[in-house]
N, C-alpha and C positions, 0 to 999 in steps of 0.2 A: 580559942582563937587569939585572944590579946595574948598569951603566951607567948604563941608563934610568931606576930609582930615584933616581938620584945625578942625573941632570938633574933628574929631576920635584920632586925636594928642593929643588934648589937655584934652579927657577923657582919655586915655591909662596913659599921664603922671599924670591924680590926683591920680587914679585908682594905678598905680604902690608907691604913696605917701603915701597913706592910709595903703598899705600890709604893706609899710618897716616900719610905725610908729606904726603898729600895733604888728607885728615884736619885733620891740623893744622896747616896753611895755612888750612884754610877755616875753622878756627878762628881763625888770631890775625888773617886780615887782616878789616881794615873793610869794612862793603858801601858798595858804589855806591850814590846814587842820584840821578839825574836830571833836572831839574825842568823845566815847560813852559815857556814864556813868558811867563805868567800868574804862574807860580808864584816864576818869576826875580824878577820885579817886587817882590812881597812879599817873598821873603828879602831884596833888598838893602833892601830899606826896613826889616825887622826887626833885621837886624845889620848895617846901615854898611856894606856891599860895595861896593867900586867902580864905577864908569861901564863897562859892558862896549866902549860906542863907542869911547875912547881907548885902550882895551888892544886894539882890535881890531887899529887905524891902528897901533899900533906895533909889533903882530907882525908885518904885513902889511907893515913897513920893512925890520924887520931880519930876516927870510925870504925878504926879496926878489921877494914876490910878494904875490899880491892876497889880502885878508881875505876870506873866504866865510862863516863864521857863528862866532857864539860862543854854548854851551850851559852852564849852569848845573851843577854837580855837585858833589855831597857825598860826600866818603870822612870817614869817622870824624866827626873835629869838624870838619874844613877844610873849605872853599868852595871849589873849583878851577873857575874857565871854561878848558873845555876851546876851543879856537879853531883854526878849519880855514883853514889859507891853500893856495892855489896857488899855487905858485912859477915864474917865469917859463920854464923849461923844462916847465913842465904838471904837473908831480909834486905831491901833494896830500902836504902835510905836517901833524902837528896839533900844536898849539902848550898844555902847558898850564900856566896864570898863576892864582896864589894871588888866588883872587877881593878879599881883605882885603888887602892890599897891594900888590899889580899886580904881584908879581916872579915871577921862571919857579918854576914847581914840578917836581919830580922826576918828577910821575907819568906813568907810562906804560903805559896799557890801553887794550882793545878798546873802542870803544865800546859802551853797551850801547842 
């Protein structure tokens, strides 16, 4: 019986670990968000984002495979086009490049 206490304890405290870091993750990070086609248009016209056609061709060089779309996204204050290449073995990589400067960005999420 004290066994069982002693597990129950010590699952309830990781269990309570996990909410609060979980918690505050969805605290400190920035939200996504996404924008249509329509909407792409106007942000790059609003702040100066780059040509998404030229950073497509160029991720579709250097991945080796063929450009398939590139979508519009906002984390925090950045601009990331996120860019989906096929790679000549058929593997579907995604590519994503600081919409304001055209250089690779860090980020790496699910799509939403």
């Amino acid at each position: 019986m004290v066994m069982f206490q002693r597990r129950a304890r010590i699952l309830a405290a990781g269990a309570a670990l996990v909410c609060s870091a979980s918690a505050r993750g969805a605290e400190t990070a920035p939200a996504t968000e996404c924008y249509t086609v329509a909407q792409t248009r106007e942000k790059i016209a609003q702040h100066g984002l780059a040509d998404p056609v030229p950073l497509l061709r160029k991720a579709g060089a250097e991945n080796q495979g063929e450009p398939l779309a590139a979508r519009l996204c906002r984390k925090g204050e950045v601009f990331i086009y996120d860019i989906t290449v096929m790679r000549r073995d058929g593997r579907i990589e995604r590519v994503p490049i600081n919409a304001a400067d055209g250089r690779p960005h860090p980020w790496r999420e699910k799509r939403p």
